[in-house]
Biopython code that builds the backbone (N, CA, C, O; Angstrom):
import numpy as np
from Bio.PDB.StructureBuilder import StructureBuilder

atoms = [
    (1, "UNK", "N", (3.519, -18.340, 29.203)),
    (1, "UNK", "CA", (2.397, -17.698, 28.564)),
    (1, "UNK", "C", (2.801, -16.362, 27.945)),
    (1, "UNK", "O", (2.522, -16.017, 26.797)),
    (2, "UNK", "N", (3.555, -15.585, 28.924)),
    (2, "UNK", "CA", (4.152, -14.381, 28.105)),
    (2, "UNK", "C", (4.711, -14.590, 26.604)),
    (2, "UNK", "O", (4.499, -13.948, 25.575)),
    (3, "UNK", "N", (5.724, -16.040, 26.933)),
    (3, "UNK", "CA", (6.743, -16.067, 25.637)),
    (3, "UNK", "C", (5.635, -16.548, 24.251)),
    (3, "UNK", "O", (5.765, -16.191, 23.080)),
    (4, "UNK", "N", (4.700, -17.328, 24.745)),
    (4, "UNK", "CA", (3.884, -17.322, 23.759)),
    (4, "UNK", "C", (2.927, -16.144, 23.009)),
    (4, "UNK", "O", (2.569, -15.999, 21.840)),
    (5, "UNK", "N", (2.717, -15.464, 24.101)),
    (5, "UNK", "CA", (1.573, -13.850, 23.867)),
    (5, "UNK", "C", (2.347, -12.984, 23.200)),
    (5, "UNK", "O", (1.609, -12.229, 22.567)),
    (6, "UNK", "N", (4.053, -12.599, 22.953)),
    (6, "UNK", "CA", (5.000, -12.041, 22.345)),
    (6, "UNK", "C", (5.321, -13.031, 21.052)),
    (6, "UNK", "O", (5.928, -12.484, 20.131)),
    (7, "UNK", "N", (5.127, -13.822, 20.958)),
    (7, "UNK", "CA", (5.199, -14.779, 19.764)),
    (7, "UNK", "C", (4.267, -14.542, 18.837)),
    (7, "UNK", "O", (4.343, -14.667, 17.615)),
    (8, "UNK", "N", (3.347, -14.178, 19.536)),
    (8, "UNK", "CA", (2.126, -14.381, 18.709)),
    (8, "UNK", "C", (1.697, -12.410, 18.056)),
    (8, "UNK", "O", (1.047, -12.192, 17.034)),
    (9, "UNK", "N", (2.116, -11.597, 18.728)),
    (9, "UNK", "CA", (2.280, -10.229, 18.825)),
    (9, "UNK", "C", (3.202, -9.798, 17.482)),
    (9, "UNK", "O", (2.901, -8.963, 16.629)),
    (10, "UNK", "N", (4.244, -10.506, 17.546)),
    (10, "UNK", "CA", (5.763, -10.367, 16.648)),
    (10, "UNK", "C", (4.863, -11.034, 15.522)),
    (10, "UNK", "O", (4.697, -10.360, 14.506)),
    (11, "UNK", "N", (4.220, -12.376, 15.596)),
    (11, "UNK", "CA", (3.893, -13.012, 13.946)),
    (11, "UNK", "C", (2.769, -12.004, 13.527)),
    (11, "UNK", "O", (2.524, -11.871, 12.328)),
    (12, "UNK", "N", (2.131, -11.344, 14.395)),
    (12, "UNK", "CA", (1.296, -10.332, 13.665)),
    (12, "UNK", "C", (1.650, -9.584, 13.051)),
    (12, "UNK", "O", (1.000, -9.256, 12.059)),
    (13, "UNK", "N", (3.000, -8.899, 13.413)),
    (13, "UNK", "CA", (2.988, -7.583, 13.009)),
    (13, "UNK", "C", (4.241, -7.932, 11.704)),
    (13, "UNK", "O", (4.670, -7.028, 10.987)),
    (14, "UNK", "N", (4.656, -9.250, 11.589)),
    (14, "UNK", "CA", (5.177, -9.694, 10.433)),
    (14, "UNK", "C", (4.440, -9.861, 9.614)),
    (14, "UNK", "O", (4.595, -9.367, 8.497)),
    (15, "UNK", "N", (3.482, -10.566, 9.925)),
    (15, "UNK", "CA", (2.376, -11.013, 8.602)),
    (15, "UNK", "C", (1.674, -9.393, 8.170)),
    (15, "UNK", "O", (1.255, -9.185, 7.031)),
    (16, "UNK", "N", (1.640, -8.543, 9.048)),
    (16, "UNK", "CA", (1.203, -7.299, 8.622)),
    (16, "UNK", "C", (2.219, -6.731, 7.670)),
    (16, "UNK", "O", (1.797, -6.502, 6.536)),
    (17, "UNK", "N", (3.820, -6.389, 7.989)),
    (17, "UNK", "CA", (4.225, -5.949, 7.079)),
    (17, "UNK", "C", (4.677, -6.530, 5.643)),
    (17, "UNK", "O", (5.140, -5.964, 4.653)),
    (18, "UNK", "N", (4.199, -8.582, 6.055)),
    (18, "UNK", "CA", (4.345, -9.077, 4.249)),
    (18, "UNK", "C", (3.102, -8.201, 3.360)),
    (18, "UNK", "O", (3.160, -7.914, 2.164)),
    (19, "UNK", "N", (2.201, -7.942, 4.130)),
    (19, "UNK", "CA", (0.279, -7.674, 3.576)),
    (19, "UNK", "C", (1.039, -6.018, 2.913)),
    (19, "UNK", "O", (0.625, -5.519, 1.866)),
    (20, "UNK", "N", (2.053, -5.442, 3.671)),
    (20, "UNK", "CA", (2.086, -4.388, 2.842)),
    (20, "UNK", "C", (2.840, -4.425, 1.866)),
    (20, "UNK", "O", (2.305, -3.894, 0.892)),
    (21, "UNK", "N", (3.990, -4.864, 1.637)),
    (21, "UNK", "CA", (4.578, -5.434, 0.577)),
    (21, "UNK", "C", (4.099, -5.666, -0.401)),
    (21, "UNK", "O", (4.446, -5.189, -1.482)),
    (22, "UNK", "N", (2.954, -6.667, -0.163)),
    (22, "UNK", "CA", (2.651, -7.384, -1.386)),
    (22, "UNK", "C", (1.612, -6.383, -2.070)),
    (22, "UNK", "O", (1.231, -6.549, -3.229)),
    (23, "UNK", "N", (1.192, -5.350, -1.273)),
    (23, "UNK", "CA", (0.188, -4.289, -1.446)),
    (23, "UNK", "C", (0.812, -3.339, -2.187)),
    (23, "UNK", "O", (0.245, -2.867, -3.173)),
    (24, "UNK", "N", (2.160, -2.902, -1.778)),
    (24, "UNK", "CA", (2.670, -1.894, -2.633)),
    (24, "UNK", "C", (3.180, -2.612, -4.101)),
    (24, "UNK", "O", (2.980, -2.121, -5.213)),
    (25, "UNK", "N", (3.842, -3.810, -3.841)),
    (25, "UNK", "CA", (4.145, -4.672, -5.111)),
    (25, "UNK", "C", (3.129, -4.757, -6.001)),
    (25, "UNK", "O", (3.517, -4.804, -7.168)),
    (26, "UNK", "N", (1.697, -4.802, -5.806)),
    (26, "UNK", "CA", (0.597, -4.553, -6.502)),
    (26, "UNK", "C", (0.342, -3.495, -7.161)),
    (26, "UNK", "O", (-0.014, -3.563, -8.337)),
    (27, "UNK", "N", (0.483, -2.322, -6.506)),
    (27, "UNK", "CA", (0.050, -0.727, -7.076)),
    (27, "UNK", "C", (1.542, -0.743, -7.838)),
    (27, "UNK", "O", (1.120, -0.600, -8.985)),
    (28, "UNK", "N", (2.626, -0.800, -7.952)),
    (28, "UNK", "CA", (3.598, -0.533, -8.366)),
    (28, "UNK", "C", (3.604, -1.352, -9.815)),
    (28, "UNK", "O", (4.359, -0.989, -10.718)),
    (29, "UNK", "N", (2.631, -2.578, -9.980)),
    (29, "UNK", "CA", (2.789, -3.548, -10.842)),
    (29, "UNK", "C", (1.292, -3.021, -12.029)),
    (29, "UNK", "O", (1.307, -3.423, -13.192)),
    (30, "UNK", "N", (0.592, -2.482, -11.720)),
    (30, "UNK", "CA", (-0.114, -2.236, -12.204)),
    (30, "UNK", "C", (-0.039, -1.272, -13.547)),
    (30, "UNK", "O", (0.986, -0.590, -13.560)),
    (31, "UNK", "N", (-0.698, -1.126, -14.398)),
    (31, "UNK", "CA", (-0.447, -0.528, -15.768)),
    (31, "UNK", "C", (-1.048, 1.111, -15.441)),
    (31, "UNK", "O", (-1.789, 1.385, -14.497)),
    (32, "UNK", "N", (-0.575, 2.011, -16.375)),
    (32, "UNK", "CA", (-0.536, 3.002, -16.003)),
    (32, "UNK", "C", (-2.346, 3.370, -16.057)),
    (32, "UNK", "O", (-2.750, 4.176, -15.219)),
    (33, "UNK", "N", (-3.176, 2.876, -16.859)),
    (33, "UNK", "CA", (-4.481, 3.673, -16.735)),
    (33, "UNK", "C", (-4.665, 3.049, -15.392)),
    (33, "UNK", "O", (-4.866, 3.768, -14.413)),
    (34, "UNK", "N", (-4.589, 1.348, -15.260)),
    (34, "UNK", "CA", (-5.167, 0.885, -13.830)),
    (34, "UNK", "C", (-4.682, 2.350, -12.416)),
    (34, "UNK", "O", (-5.452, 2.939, -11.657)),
    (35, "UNK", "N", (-3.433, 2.474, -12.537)),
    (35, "UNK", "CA", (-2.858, 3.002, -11.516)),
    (35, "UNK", "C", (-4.019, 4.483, -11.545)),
    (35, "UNK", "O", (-4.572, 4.772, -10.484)),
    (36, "UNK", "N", (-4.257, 5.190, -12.596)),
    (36, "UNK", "CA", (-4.824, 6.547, -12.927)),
    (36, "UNK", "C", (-6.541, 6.188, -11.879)),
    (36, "UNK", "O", (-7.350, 6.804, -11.185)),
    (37, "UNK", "N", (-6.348, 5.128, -12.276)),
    (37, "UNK", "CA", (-8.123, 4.523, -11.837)),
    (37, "UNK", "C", (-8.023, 4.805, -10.395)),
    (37, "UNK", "O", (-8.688, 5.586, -9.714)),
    (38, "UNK", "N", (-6.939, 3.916, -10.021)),
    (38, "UNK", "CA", (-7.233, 3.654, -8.514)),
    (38, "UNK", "C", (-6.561, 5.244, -7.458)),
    (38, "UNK", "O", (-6.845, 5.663, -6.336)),
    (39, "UNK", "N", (-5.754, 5.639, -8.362)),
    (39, "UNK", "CA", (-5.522, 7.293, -7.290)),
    (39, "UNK", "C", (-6.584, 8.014, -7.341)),
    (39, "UNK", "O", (-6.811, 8.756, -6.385)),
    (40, "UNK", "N", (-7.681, 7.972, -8.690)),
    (40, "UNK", "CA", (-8.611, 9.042, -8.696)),
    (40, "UNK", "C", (-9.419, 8.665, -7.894)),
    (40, "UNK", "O", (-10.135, 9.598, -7.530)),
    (41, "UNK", "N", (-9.810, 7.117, -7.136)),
    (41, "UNK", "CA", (-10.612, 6.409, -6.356)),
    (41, "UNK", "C", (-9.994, 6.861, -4.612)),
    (41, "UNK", "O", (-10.606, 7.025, -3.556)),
    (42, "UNK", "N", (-9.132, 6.911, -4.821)),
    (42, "UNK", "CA", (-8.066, 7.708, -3.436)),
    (42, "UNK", "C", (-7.821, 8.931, -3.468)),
    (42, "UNK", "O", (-6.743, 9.217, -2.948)),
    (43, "UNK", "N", (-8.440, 9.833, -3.905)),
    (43, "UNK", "CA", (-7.710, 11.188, -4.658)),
    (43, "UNK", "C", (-8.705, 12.062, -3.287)),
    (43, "UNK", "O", (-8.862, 13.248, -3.577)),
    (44, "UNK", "N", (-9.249, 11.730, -2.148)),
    (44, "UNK", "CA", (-10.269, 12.890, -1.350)),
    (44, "UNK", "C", (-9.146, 13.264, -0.462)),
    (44, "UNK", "O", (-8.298, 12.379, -0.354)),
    (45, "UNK", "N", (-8.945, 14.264, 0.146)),
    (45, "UNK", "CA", (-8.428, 14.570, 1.249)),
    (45, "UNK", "C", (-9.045, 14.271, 2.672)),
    (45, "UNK", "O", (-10.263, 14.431, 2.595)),
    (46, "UNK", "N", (-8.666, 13.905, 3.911)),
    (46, "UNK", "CA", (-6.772, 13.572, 3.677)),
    (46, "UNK", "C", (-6.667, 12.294, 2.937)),
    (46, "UNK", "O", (-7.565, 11.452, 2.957)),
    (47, "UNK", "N", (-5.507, 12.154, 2.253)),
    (47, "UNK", "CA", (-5.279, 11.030, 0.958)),
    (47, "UNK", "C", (-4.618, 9.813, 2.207)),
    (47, "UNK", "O", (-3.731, 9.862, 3.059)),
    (48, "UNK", "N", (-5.510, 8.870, 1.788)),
    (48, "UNK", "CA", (-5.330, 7.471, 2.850)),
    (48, "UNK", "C", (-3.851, 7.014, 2.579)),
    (48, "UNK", "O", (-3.011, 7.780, 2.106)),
    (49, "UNK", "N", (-3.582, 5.631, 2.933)),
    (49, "UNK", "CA", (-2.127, 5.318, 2.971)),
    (49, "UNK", "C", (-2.327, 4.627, 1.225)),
    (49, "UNK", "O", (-1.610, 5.064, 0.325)),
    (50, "UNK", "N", (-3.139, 3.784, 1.017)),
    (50, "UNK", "CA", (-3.296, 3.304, -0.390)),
    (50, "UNK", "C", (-3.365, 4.726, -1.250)),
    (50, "UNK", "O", (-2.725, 4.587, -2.292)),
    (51, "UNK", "N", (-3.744, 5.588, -1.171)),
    (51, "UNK", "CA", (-4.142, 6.765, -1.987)),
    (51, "UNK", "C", (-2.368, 7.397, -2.102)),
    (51, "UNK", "O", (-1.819, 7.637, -3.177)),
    (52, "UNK", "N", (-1.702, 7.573, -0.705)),
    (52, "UNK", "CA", (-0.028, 7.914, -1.253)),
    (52, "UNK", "C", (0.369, 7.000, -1.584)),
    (52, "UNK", "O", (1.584, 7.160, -1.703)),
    (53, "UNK", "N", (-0.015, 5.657, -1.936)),
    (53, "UNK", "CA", (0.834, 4.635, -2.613)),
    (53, "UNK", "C", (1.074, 4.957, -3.645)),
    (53, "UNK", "O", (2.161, 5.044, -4.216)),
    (54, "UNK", "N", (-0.533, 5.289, -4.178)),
    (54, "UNK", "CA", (-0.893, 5.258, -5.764)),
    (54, "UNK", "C", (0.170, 6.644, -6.288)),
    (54, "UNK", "O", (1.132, 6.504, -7.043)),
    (55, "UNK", "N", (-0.220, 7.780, -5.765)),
    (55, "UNK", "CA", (0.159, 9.227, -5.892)),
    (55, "UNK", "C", (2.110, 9.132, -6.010)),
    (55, "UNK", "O", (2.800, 9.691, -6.862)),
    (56, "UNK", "N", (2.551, 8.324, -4.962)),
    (56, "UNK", "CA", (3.702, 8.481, -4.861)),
    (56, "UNK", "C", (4.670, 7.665, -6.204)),
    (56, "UNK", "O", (5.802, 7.962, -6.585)),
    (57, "UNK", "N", (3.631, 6.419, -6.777)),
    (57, "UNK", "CA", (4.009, 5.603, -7.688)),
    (57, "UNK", "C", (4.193, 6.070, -9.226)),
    (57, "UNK", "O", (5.073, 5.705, -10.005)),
    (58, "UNK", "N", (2.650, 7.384, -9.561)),
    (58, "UNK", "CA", (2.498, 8.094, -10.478)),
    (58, "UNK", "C", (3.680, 9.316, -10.654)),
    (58, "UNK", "O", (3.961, 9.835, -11.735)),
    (59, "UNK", "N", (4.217, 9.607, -9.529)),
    (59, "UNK", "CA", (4.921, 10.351, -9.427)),
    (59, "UNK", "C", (6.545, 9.970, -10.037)),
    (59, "UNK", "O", (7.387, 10.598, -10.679)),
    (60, "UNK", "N", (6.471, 8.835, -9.555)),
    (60, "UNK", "CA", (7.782, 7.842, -10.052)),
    (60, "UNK", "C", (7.840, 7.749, -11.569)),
    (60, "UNK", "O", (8.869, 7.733, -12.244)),
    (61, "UNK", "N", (6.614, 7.691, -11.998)),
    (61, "UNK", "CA", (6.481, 6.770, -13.458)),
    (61, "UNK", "C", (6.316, 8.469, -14.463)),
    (61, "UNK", "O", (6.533, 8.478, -15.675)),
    (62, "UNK", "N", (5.896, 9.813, -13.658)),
    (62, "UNK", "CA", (5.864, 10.801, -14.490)),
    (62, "UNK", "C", (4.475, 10.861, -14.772)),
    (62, "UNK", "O", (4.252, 11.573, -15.751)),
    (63, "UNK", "N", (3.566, 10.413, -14.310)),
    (63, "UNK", "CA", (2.106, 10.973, -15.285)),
    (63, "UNK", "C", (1.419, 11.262, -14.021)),
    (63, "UNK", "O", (1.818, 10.791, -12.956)),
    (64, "UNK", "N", (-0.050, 12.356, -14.159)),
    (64, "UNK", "CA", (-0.791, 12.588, -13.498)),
    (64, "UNK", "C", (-2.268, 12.610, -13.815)),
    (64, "UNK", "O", (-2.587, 12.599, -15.004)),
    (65, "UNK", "N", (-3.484, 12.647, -12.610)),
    (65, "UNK", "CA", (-4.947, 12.554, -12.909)),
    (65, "UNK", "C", (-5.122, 13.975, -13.888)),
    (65, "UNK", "O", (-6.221, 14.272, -14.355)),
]
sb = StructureBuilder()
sb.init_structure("model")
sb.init_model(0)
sb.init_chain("A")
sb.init_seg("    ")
for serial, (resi, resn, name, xyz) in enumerate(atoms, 1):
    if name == "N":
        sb.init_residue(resn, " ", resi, " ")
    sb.init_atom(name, np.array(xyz, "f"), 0.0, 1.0, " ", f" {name:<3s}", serial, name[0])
structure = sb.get_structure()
């Protein structure tokens, strides 16, 4: 029962970090007004984890809100 309850613990926290992947692969894929849209939608303090996605991506690409 353990080896199963650790099986099942480990596929969570895999399937959690594909969900972020494919989350940052998203904000990163996005066109530059989309990206402008969605940081100003994340832009309150403190800035959530999607909100430094956006911020950290704009930062990459050179433009700001």
């Amino acid at each position: 029962m353990l080896k199963t309850k650790m099986k099942r613990i480990t596929d969570r926290g895999d399937r959690a970090v594909e969900r972020l992947a494919k989350i940052e692969t998203s904000i990163t894929s996005l066109a530059d007004n989309d990206l402008l849209d969605l940081a100003d939608i994340f832009k309150a303090e403190p800035r959530t984890p999607i909100g430094d996605l956006a911020f950290l991506d704009m930062a990459r690409r050179n433009i700001s809100l």
